[in-house]
Backbone bond lengths (Angstrom), bond angles and torsions (degrees), N, CA, C in turn:
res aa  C-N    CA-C-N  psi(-1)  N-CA   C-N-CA  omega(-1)  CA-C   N-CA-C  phi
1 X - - - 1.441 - - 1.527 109.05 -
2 X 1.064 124.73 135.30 1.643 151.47 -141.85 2.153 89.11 -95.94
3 X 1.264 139.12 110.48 1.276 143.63 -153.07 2.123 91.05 -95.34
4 X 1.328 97.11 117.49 1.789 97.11 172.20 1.089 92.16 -67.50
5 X 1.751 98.39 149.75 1.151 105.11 157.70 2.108 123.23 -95.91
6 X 1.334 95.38 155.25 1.410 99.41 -152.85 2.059 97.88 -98.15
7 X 1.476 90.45 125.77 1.760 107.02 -176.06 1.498 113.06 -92.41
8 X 1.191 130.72 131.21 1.513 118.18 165.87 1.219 89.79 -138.79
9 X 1.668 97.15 163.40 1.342 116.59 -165.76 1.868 104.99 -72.46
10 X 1.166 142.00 164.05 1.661 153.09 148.99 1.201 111.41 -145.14
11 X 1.618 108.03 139.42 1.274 118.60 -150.17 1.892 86.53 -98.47
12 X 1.301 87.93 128.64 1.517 93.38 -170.81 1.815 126.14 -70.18
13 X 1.443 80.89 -19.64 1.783 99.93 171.40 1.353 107.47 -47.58
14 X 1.451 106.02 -74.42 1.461 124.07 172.33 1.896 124.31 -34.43
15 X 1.414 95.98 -47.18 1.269 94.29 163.04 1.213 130.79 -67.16
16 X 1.399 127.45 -43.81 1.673 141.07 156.73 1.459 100.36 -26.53
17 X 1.063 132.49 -63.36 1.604 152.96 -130.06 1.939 82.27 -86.96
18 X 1.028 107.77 -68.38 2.086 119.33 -177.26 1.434 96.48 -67.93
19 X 1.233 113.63 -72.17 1.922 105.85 -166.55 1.399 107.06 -102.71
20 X 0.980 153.48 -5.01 1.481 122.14 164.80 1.048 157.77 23.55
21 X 1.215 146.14 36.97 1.956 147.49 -143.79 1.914 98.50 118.49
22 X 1.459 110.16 -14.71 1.707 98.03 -171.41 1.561 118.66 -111.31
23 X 1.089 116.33 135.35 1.406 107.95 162.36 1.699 141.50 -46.91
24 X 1.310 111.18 135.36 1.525 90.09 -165.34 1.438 106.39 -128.59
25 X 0.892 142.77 172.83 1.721 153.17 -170.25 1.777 119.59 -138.79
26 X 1.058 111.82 73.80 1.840 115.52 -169.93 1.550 118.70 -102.52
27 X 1.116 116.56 136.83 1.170 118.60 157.02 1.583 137.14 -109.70
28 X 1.138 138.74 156.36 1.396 114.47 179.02 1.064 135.67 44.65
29 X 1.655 122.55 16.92 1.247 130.24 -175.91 1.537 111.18 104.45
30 X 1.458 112.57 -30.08 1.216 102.91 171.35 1.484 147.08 -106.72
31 X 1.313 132.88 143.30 1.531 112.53 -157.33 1.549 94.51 -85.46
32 X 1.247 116.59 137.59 1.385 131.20 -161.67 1.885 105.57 -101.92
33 X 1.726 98.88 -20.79 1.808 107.69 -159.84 1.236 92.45 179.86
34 X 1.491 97.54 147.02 1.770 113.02 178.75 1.587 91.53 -154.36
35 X 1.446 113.84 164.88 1.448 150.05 174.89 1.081 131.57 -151.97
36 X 1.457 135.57 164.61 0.912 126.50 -177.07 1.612 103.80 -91.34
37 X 1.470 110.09 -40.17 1.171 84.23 178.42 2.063 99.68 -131.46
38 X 1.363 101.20 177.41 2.046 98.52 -178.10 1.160 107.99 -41.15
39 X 1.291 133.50 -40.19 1.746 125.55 -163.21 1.408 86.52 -79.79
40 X 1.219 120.56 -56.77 1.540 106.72 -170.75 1.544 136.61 -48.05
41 X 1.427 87.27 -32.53 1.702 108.25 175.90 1.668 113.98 -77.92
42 X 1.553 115.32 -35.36 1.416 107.08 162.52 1.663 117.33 -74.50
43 X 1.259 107.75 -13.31 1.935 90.72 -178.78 1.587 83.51 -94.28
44 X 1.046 158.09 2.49 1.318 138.48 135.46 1.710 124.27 -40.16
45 X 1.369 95.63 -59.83 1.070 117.72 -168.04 1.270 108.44 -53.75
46 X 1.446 111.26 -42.28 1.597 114.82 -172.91 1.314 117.04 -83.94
47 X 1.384 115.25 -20.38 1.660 126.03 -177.07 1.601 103.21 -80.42
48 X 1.269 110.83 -24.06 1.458 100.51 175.27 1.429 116.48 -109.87
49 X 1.609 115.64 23.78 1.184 131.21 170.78 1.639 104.29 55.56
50 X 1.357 132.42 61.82 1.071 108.23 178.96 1.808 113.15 -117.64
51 X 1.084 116.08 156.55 1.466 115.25 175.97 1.308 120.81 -57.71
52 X 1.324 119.65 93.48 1.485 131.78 -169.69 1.960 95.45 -65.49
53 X 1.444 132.33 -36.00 1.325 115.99 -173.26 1.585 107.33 -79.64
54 X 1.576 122.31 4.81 1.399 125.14 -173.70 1.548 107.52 -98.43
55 X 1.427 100.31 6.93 1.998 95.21 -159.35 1.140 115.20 -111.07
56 X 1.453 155.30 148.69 1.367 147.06 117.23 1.226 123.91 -4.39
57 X 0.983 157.46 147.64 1.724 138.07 149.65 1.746 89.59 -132.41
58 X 1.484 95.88 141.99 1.281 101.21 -179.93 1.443 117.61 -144.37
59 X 1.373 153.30 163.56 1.676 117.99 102.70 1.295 138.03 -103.85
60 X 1.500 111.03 166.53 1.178 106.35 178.71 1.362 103.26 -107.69
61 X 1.333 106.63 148.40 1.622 129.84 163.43 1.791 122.36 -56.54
62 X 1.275 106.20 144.28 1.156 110.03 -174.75 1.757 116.99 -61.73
63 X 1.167 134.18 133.21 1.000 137.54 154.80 1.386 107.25 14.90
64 X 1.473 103.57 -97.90 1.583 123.54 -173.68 1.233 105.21 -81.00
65 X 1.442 142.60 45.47 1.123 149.24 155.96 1.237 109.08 -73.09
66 X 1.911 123.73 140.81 1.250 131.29 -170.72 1.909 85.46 -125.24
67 X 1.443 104.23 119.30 1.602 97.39 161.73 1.432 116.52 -107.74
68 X 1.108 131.85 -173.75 1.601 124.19 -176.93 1.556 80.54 -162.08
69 X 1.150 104.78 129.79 1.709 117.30 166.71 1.315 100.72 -133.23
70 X 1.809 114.61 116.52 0.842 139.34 148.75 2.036 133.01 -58.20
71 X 1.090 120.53 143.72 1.681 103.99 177.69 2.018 104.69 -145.47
């Protein structure tokens, strides 16, 4: 049987505030690895041996980032 993966909420403020401009990799609420940029965040990923099909991959936006989403 195929294991869900498990979501919890993070308050994205908080994340802005720590990672900002970097990519990040979390599980379970927690960010496990960050970079500045994707290559950087996978040779993280791999140096600390972690299960890349168990992770989030994300980025977060800068602080003072303004987005506008159109629909």
């Amino acid at each position: 049987m195929k294991r869900l993966v498990s979501v919890k909420a993070i308050s994205y403020a908080k994340l802005q505030r720590r990672y900002g401009g970097q990519f990040i990799a979390r599980q379970e609420g927690k960010v496990l690895a960050n970079g500045v940029t994707y290559r950087e965040l996978l040779r993280v990923i791999r140096r600390r041996q972690l299960n890349r099909q168990a992770l989030i991959i994300g980025y977060v936006s800068p602080k003072d980032a303004v987005c506008i989403y159109a629909g």
